[in-house]
Backbone bond lengths (Angstrom), bond angles and torsions (degrees), N, CA, C in turn:
res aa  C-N    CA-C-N  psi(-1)  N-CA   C-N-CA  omega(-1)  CA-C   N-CA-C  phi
1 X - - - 1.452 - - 1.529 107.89 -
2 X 1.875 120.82 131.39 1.302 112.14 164.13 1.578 103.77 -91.66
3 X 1.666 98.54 133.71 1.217 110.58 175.82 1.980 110.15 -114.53
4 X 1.270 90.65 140.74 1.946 86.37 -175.37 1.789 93.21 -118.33
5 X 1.433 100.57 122.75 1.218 112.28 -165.43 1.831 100.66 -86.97
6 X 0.960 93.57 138.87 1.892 87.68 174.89 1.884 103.49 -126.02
7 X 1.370 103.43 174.27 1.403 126.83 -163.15 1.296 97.71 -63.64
8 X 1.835 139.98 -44.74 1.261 120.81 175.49 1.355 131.21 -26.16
9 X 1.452 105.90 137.74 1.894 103.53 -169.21 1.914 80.53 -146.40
10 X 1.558 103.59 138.51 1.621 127.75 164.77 1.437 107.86 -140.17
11 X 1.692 104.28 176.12 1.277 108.17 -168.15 1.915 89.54 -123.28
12 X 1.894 104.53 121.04 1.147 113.50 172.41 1.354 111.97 -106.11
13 X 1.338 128.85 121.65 1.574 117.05 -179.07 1.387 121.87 35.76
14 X 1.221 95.31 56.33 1.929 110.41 169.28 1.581 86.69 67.12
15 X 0.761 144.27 50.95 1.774 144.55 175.31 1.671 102.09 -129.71
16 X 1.660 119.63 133.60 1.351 104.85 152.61 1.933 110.16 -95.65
17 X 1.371 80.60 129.64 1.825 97.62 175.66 1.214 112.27 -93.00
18 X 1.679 121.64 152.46 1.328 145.39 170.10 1.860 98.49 -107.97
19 X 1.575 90.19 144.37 1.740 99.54 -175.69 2.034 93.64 -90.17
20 X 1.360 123.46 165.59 1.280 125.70 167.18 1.339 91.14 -161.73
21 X 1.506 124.37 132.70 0.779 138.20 137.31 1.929 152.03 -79.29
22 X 1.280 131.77 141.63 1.556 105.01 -152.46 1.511 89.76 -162.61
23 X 1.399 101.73 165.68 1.917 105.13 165.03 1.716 96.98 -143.22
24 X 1.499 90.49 151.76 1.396 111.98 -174.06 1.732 89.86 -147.55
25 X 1.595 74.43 148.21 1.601 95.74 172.29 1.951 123.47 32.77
26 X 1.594 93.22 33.57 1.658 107.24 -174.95 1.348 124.71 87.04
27 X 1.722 125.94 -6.05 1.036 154.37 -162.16 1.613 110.83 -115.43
28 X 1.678 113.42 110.18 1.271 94.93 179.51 1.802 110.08 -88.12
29 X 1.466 108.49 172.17 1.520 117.92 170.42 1.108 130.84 -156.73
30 X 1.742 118.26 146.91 1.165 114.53 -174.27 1.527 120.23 -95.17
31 X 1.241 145.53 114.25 1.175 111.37 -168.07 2.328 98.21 -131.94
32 X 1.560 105.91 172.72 1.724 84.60 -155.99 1.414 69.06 -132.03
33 X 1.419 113.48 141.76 1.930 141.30 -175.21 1.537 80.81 -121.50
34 X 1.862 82.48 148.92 1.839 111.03 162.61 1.676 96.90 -112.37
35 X 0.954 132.79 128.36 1.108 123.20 173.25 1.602 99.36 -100.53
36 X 1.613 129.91 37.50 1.230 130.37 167.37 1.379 88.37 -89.49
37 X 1.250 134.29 -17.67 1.396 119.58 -167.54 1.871 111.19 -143.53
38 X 1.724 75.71 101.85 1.972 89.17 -159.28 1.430 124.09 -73.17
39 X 0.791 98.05 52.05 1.949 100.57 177.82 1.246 88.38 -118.07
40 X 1.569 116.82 143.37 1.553 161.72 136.35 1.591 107.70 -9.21
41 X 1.091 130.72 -6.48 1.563 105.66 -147.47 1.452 95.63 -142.79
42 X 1.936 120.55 172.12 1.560 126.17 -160.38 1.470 75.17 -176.61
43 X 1.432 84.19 167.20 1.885 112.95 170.21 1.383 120.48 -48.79
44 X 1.082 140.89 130.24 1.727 156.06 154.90 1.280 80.74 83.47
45 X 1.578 112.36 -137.96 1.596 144.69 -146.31 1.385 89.84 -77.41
46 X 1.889 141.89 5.45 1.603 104.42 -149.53 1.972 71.95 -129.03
47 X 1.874 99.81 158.24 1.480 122.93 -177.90 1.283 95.14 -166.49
48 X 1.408 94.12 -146.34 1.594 115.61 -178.65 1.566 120.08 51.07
49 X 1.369 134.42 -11.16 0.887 118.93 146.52 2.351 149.16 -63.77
50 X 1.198 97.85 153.11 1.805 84.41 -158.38 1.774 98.91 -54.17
51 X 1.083 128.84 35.25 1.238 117.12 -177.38 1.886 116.99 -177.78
52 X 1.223 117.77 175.97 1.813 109.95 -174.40 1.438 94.61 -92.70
53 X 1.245 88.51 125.03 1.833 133.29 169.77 1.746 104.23 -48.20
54 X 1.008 125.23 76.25 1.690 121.15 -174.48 1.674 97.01 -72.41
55 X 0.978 116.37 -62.49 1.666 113.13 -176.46 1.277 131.84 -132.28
56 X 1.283 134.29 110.89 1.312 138.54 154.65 1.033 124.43 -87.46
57 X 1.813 103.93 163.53 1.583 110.64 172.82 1.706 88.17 175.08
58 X 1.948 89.32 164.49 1.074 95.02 -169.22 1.817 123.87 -88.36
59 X 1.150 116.90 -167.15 1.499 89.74 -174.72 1.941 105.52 -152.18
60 X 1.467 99.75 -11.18 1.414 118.07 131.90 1.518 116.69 -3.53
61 X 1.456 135.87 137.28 1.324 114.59 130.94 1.115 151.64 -141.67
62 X 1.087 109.68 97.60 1.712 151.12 95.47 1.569 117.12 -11.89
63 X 1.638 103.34 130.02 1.824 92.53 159.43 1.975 114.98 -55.57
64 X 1.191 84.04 133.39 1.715 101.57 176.77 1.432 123.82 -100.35
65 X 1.279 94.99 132.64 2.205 96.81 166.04 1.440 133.57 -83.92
66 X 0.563 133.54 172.06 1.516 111.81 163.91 1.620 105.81 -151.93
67 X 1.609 105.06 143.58 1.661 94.50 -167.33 1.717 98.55 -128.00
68 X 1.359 122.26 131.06 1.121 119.50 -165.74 2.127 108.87 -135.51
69 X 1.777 98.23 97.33 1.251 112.47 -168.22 1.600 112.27 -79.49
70 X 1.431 130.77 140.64 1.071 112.86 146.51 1.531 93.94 -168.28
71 X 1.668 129.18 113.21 1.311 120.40 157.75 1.228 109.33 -138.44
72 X 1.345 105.63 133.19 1.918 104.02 -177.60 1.821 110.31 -119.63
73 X 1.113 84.45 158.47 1.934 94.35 -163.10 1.129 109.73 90.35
């Protein structure tokens, strides 16, 4: 997936997040990386961003999901 990261910044579970936006499979999405925590990877089909993918969803409209990862240990 190309994702184009933009300047939005929130706070996910004591995390500061970056916004990226992207489309897959004809479907666009928003999804928000901590790059406090540097691994590649997020919920279902979505990664590649410099950091873990805490939440996606779509932004389409369409009813939307939204999937919001984070367990450590």
């Amino acid at each position: 997936m190309d994702w184009e990261i933009l300047d939005s910044m929130k706070t996910i579970g004591g995390y500061a997040c970056q916004m990226a936006q992207g489309e897959f499979r004809g479907r666009s999405y928003e999804a928000w990386f901590t790059s406090d925590i540097p691994v590649f990877w997020g919920p279902w089909k979505f990664w590649d961003l410099p950091g873990l993918i805490l939440e996606v969803y779509s932004i389409d409209p369409d009813p939307c999901s939204s999937q919001t990862a984070l367990q450590l240990g």
